[in-house]
N, C-alpha and C positions, 0 to 999 in steps of 0.2 A: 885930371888923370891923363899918364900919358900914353898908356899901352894900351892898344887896341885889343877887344873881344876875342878874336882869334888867342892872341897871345893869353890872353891870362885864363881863357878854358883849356889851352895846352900846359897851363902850369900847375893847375887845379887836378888838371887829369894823373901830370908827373908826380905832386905830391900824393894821392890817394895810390899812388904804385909806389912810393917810396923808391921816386929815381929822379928825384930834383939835383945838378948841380949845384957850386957854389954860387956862381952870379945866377941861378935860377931862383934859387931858393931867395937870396937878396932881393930879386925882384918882388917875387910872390910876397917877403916880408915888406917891401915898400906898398905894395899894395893894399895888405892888410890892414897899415898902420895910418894908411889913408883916411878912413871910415868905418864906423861901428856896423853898418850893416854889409862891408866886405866880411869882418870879421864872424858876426852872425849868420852868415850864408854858407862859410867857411864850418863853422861848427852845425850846422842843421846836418851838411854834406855825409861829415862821418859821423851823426845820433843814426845808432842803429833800428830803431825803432819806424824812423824816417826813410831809411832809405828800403824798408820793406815794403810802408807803405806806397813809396814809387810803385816799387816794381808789382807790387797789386795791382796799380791802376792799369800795369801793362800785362796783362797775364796774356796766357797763349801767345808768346810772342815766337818771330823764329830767332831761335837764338843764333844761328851763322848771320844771320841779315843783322839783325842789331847788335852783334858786334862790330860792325863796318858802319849804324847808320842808327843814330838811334835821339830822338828830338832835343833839345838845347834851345830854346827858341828865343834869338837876343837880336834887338836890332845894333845895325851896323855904325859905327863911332863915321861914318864918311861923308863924301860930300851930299848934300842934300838930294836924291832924285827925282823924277813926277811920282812915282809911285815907290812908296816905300817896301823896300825885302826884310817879308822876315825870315832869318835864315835858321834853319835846322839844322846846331852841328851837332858833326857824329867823329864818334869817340872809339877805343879801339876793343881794348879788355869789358871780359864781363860784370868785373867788377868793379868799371870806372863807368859801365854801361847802367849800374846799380844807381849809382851816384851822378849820371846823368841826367835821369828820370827825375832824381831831385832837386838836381839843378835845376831846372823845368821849372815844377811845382814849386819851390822854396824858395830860388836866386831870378826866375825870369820877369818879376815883378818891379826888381831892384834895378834893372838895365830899363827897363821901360820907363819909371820913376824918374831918368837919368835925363828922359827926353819930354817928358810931360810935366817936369819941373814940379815934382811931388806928388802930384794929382793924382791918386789911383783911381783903375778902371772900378765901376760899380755894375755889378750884374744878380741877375736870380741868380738861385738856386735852382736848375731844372729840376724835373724828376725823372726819375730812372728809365730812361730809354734802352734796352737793350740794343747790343748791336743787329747788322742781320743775321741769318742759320740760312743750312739746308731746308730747300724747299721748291715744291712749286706746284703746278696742275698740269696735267695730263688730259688734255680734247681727244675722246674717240672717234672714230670713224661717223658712229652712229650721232655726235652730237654727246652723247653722256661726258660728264667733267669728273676725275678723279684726280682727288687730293692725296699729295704725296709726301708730306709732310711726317705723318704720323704712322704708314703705314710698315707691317711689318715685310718681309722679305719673302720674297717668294713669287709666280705668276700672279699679276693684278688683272689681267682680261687676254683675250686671244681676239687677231683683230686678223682676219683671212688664213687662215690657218698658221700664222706666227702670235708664238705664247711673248706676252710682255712680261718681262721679270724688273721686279724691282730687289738689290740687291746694293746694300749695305751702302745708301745713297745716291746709286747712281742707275738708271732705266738702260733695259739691253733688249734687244729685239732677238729672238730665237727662230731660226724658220724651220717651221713643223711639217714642211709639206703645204706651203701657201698658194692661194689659186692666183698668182701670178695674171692671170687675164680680166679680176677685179685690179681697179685702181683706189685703194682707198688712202686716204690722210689722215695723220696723227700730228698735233700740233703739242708742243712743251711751253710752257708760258711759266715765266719764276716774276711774280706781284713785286712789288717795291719790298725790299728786306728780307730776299729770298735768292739764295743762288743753287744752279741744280746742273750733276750733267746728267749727259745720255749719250747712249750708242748705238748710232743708227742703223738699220740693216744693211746698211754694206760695210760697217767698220768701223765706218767715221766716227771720231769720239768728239763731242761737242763741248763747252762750256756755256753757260751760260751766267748772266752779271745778272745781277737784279734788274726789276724791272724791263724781261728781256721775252723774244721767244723765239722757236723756229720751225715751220713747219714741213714736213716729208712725208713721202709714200712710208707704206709699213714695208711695200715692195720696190727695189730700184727697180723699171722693167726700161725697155729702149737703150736708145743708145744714149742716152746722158743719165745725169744724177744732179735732179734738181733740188734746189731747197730754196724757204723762203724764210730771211730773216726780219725784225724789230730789235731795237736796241743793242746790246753786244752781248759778242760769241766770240768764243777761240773754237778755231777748229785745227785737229789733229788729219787729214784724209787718208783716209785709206785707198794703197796706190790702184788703178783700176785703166790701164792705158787705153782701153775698147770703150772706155765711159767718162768723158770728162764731170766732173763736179762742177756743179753754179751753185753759185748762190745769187739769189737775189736779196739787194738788199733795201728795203725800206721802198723798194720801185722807183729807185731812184740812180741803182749802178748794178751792176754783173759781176761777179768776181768769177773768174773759169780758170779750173787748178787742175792737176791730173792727179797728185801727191803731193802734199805740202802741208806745213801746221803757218797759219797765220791767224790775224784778229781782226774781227772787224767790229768798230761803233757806229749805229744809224739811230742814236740817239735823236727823235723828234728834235730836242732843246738844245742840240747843238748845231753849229752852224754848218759843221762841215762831217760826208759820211767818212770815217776812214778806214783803212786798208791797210794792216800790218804784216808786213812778212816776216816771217822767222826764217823759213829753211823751203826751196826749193823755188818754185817758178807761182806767177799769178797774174791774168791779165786781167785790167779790170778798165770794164764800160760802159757807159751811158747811154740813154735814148737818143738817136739822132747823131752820136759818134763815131758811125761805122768809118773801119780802116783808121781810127786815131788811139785807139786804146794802148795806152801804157802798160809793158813788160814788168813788172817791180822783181829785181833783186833783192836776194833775202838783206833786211836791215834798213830797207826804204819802206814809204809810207807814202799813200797814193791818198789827197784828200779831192772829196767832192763837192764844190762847192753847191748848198741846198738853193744857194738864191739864182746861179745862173748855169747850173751842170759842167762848170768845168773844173778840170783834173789840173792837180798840182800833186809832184810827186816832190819830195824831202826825203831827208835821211830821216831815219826814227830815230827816238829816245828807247830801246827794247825794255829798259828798267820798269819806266814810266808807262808805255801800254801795258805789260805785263803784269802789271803791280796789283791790279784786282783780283787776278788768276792766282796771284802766290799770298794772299790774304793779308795787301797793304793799301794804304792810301798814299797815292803820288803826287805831291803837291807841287814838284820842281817849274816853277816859273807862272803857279797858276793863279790867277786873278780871284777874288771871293768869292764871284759869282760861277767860276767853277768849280771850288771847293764846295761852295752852296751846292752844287746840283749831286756832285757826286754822294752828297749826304745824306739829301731829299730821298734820292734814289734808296740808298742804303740802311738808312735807320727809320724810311717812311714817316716821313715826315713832309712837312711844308713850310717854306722859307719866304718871310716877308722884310723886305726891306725900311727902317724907318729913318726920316731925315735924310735920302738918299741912300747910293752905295760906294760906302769905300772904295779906294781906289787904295789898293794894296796889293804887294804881289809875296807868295807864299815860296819857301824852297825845303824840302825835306819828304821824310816821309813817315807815315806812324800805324801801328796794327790797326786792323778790320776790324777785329776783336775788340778794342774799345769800347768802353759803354759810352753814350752820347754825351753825360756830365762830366766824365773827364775827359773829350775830346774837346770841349767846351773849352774847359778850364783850361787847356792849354792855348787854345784859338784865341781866349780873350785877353793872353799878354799882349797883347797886338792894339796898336791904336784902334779895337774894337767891341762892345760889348756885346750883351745876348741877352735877350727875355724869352722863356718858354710859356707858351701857353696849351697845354693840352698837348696836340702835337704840330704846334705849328711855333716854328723859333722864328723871333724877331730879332734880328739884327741892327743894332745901334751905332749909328756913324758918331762917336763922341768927337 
């Protein structure tokens, strides 16, 4: 074969739009005529029944994002590298976005066949992992734990004379007249497979990722507005020039804003905390770093290293931090063992490695919304398999 993967998922895409030229269309017929199972992949593409069931496995998707970006997962016809890419191409129309999905499912077995010299992968069947939901618990003042999962809308407690309202997902602080001269805490914690926001008493509107939490007064009082975070948050701040915003995160950096929506992860299991700007000013600092702390302009990315405390600021990927907030997974440039953790986290689960770990590097991106067996089934076009046990996936270095 002589045209590369780019080229013939551009021609596959041009015939389902019925906009092939003449030497395209020549091509896409030399191709064809190459192999029966071009031609068989070819006819799965347009069975209508097929390309339904694609787009079931991708339900709730955003339809603006996956018309720009939507999974194809083929490896690369190039020179060999240490670690092989598998790449997610994304396609334009909704309707070649239909017939992408089955590309996926139908043709990405045929490109991998191409490189394991027939061998197909062998994997379970998992069983039905749901993706994550709305969710999380709510620490009173008093120590009492409320589950907020299931409950209906309305005040759930009063906590110094501020009513907590839970409303159509998200927790909002109301101040009724609060005694201000108690200090008391309210912590939000959303479990593995659970993401929740809230809005603090001063405005601030939070996010939280699975696996995450953050604790605050019910009351700003003084002159700052502290918080304390675990795992990741986006926050929105509410601007407050008399009270700067901290966060603390993981007891490990500072982040001091005045007004700003940025992201931070202090994921324990990762190596590094980081520090996303979106829009406006952030300084962020460490123990024992006074007068060194880095400005981050919006679009940079301030990491902490957890082994020796020091700050390395980058540009950021906004796509890629972002991508849990807008109900995606971002694979672009990520190694297994981070797609592992991000899964662990999300579909609460536990991830064992067997025969070692793959060294493979992942690019694309695919919905939250996934159920975990067809997240699977896409994962293991890849020189890699899966066994589930219960809830704990084993990974197979074939």
């Amino acid at each position: 074969m002589t045209e590369n993967n780019d080229q013939i998922v551009r021609l596959i895409g041009k015939y389902l739009e019925t906009s092939l030229d003449e030497d395209e269309q020549r091509t896409l017929d030399e191709w064809l005529n190459a192999a029966e199972d071009n031609r068989r992949l070819l006819r799965e593409l347009t069975d209508p029944q097929l390309v339904a069931q694609g787009l079931r496995r991708f339900y709730a998707y955003d339809a603006n994002r996956i018309s720009q970006k939507i999974t194809a997962e083929i490896p690369a016809f190039a020179a060999p590298a240490p670690a092989p890419v598998h790449r997610l191409h994304f396609l334009r129309r909704w309707g070649w976005a239909a017939a992408a999905v089955l590309f996926l499912g139908a043709g990405a077995w045929y490109w991998a066949a191409q490189q394991k010299a027939g061998q197909p992968h062998v994997a379970s069947t998992p069983a039905e992992i749901p993706p994550g939901r709305e969710g999380a618990i709510l620490t009173l003042s008093d120590g009492r734990k409320v589950v907020l999962d299931s409950l209906a809308n309305g005040v759930i407690a009063q906590q110094h004379g501020t009513d907590v309202v839970l409303a159509n997902g998200q927790l909002t602080y109301n101040d009724a007249g609060s005694d201000a001269t108690a200090i008391a805490y309210n912590t939000m914690t959303t479990p593995r497979g659970r993401q929740f926001r809230v809005t603090l008493p001063d405005g601030t509107k939070a996010w939280l990722n699975a696996a995450s939490s953050v604790r605050y007064p019910v009351v700003f009082t003084g002159n700052e507005r502290k918080v304390e975070i675990t795992g990741e948050v986006y926050f929105e701040v509410a601007k407050d020039a008399s009270k700067p915003f901290l966060v603390n995160a993981a007891n490990k950096a500072t982040i001091a804003v005045l007004g700003t929506s940025f992201n931070v992860n202090a994921y324990e299991n990762e190596k590094n905390i980081t520090t996303t700007l979106l829009t406006g000013v952030v300084k962020v600092a460490t123990p024992g770093d006074a007068g060194k702390e880095p400005v981050l302009k919006p679009g940079q990315q301030a990491g902490v290293s957890r082994a020796d405390g020091r700050i390395q600021v980058l540009g950021a990927d906004l796509d890629k931090t972002m991508a849990w907030k807008n109900g995606l997974f971002n694979f672009e440039g990520a190694s297994i063992e981070d797609v592992m953790r991000q899964l662990e986290r999300w579909y609460d689960i536990s991830v064992v490695y067997e025969n070692g770990i793959p060294d493979i590097t992942f690019l694309g991106e695919i919905n939250r919304q996934i159920a975990l067996p067809d997240l699977l089934e896409i994962l293991r076009r890849t020189d890699v398999g899966f066994r589930i046990e219960g809830r704990t996936l084993i990974v197979l270095n074939n």
